[in-house]
N, C-alpha and C positions, 0 to 999 in steps of 0.2 A: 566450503562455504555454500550454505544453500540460497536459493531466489529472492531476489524480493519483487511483490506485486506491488504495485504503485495503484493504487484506487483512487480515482477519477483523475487520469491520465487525460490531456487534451496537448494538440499540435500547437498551442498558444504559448508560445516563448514567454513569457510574461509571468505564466503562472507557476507557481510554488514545487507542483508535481512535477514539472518540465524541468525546471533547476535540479529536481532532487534526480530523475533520469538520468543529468548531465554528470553529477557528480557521482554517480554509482559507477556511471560509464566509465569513467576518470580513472576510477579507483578500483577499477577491475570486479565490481562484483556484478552477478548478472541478476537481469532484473527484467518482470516483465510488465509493460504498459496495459492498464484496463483501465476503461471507461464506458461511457457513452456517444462518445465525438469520433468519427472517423479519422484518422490522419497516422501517422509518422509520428515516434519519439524516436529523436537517437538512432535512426534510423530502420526502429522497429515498428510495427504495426501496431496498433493499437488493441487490442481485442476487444469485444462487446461484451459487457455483462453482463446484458440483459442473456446471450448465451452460456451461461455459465461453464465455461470452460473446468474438464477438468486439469490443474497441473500436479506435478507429482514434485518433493523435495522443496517444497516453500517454509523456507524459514520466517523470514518477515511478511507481514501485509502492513505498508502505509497508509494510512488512511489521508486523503485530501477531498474527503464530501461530508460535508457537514451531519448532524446527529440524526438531523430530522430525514434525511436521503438515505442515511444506513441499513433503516430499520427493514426496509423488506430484501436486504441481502444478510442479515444474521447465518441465515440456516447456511448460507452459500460459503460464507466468508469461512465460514467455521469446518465446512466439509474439507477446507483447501489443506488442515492442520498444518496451521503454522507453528513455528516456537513462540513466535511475538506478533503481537500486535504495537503500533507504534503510532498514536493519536497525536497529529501534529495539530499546533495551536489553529483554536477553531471546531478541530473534530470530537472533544473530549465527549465521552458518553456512558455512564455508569451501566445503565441497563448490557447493553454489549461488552463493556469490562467485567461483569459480574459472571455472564454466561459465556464467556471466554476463558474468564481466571476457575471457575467450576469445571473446565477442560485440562486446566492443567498448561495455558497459555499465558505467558509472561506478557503484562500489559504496561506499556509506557507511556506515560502524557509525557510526550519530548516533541523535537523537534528534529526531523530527519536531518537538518538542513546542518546545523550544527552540532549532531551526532557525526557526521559525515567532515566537517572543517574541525572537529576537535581529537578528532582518531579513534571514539567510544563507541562507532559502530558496530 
């Protein structure tokens, strides 16, 4: 099973991205936190992406930042090849699923949260 990035990761218990950390944690899949907020998920660091990290073996990328935030990470998101992209409600954005699915990248408007509570992750 390969990584999944979590895109806009924040140390804010409250948020959507935090939850979906928790239960990846859970359920044994590893996962890496990126944003823009410093802090801790799950006891991992956050990484910045404004440095575009490179990682290696990423299956999934979640998206948790809306359409209009995405668009100057396309080129980034896309170098990471993923198998999936995974638009959770809120994030959905054709232009990025178009130049994503032209890669050969499987695109879901789902929802991590209930992919993850229904076993279809």
């Amino acid at each position: 099973m390969g990584k999944t990035v979590i895109i806009g990761s924040t140390p804010k218990p409250y948020k959507y991205a935090q939850q979906a950390a928790q239960m990846l944690n859970e359920r044994d899949h590893e996962f890496i936190p990126m944003g823009i907020t410093e802090g801790q998920v799950q006891g991992k660091s956050i990484l910045n992406i404004y440095d575009k990290p490179q990682i290696e073996g990423v299956e999934t990328i979640t998206l948790y930042i809306n359409s209009k935030r995405q668009s100057e990470w396309y080129d980034y998101l896309l170098s990471l090849s993923p198998k999936r992209i995974i638009f959770n409600p809120g994030t959905e954005n054709q232009e990025l699923k178009k130049l994503a699915e032209a890669q050969g990248i499987e695109c879901l408007e789902a929802c991590t949260l209930v992919m993850l509570s229904v076993g279809v992750y």
